[in-house]
Steps between C-alpha positions, in 0.01 A plus 500: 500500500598851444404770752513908332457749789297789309421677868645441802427833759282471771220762629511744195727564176826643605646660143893625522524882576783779450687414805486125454645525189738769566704268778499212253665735253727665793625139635555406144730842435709372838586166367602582131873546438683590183568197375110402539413736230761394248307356234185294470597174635628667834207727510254171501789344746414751742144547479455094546735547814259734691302379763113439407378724775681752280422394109185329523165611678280271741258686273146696642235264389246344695458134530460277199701189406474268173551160514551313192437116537437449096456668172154523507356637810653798682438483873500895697511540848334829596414769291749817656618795268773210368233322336483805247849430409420133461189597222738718311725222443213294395366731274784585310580106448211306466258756568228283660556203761361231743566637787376378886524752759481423818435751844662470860271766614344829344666791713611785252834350419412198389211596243577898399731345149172297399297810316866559274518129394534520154389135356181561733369715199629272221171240387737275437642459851383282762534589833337305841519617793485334800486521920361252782291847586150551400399742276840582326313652188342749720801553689692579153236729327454659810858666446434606149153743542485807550611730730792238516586425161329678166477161321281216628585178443268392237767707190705189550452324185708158640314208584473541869430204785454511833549203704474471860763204606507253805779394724534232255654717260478466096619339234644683173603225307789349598527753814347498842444828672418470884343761744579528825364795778817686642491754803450853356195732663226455272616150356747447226548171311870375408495257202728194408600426168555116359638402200722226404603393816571886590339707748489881554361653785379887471366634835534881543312744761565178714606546907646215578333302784618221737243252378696540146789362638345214711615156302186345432359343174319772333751713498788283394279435240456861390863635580751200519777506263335805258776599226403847561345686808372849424419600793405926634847602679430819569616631864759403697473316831485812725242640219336206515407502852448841476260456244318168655200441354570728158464150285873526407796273612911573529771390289621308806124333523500384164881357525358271788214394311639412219768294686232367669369352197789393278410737266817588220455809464339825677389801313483792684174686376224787619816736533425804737425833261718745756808257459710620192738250317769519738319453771332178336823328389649576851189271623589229239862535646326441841324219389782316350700526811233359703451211271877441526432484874196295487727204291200485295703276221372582156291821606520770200372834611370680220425879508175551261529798287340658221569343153660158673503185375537158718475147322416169719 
């Protein structure tokens, strides 16, 4: 399976400003040397030496990840300002698509990209949507009427469904997709991917609970041994005791978890919107270490950003 990270902010969109880019062009003017800027080859030396928290952005969209199990079907994870990005790309390849889009919950972050989604107003895309809540077609339109939005939802010319799932998940051909309620106030629903004998596990706006760590069969079943965890790191610890109750767990939190579980590798996710890049690699940084401490053999901590691309 191949997992494309199209939004990956938490709470609202969190676009570069002046500053940000500023120190990234400051701390890039410190490192350079003469001999950096000799001639092509050591100009593209140098720029692939930087750090990332320097020549790459987390990026400022808000949650939505792709996950691409076969040719045919195209399986969405939220609908944030990233899925905008995602139907550009679609429309300027194939133009329409099958496409299965699936909700955690429906708080602002997680639904404001939908309205933007290009191959939603192509009639020769498909698109299904799905949650274990009731009434998700209400729930959508609801965001696109007046005084909210000046376009309902009935201009999309796709073929839209709306299918209300049960902890039993569903089956898109060869792929299983699995539900499962996570701690978050006002519910939110993680989702496990299976395909091939490969499992993904997406569960953002999630605070971590003891009962998700307790080692009985339900959930082995749904965590044990995932190839890919991504899971909401937002705070730290202190943060996240500070902020009990929020619906959001720590880098730390997720570490444990996913050594808990076997799980190959973590994916740091729901990234805080006041945290600029620096501030988010130094948490990766963090995270490493404590997996190094933890002897978690075979842990791969993964720091989700904008425009990234993870194979399993």
């Amino acid at each position: 399976m191949k997992i494309r990270f199209w939004g990956v902010r938490g709470s609202i969109p969190t676009p570069l400003d002046s500053d940000a880019i500023r120190s990234k062009i400051s701390a890039v003017i410190q490192r350079v040397s003469r001999k950096d800027i000799e001639s092509p080859e050591s100009r593209e030396r140098f720029l692939a030496s930087l750090p990332d928290e320097i020549f790459s952005t987390v990026g400022g969209n808000t949650s939505c990840v792709e996950v691409l199990a076969s040719r045919e079907e195209r399986i969405i994870f939220d609908a944030g300002t990233g899925i905008r990005d995602l139907g550009a790309e679609i429309a300027a390849s194939s133009g329409a698509a099958r496409c299965h889009v699936f909700f955690s919950h429906f708080h602002w972050d997680h639904v404001q990209g939908l309205p933007f989604f290009a191959p939603a107003f192509n009639p020769s895309s498909t698109i299904t949507f799905y949650s274990p809540e009731p009434g998700l077609k209400e729930i959508l339109a609801g965001q696109m009427r007046p005084p909210y939005f000046p376009v309902t939802m009935d201009v999309m010319r796709a073929s839209l469904r709306f299918e209300r799932i049960g902890t039993e998940g569903v089956r898109l051909g060869g792929v299983r997709v699995v539900p499962r309620r996570m701690n978050h106030p006002g519910g939110c629903w993680s989702y496990s991917v299976l395909s091939d004998g490969k499992k993904v596990v997406y569960s953002t706006d999630t605070e971590l609970q003891p009962v998700d760590f307790e080692r009985n069969p339900e959930n082995a079943a749904y965590f044990r041994g995932a190839d890919a965890l991504i899971i909401d790191a937002q705070y730290t610890l202190g943060e996240a005791i500070e902020k009990f109750n929020w619906g959001h767990s720590s880098f730390s939190l997720a570490a444990d978890f996913a050594s808990t579980w076997g799980i190959k590798r973590l994916v740091l996710f729901h990234h805080e919107p006041s945290y600029d890049d620096r501030k988010i690699h130094k948490l990766l940084q963090s995270a490493e270490w404590y997996v190094e401490r933890l002897a978690s053999k075979g842990l791969e901590v993964i720091l989700a950003r904008d425009g990234l691309t993870v194979e399993v």
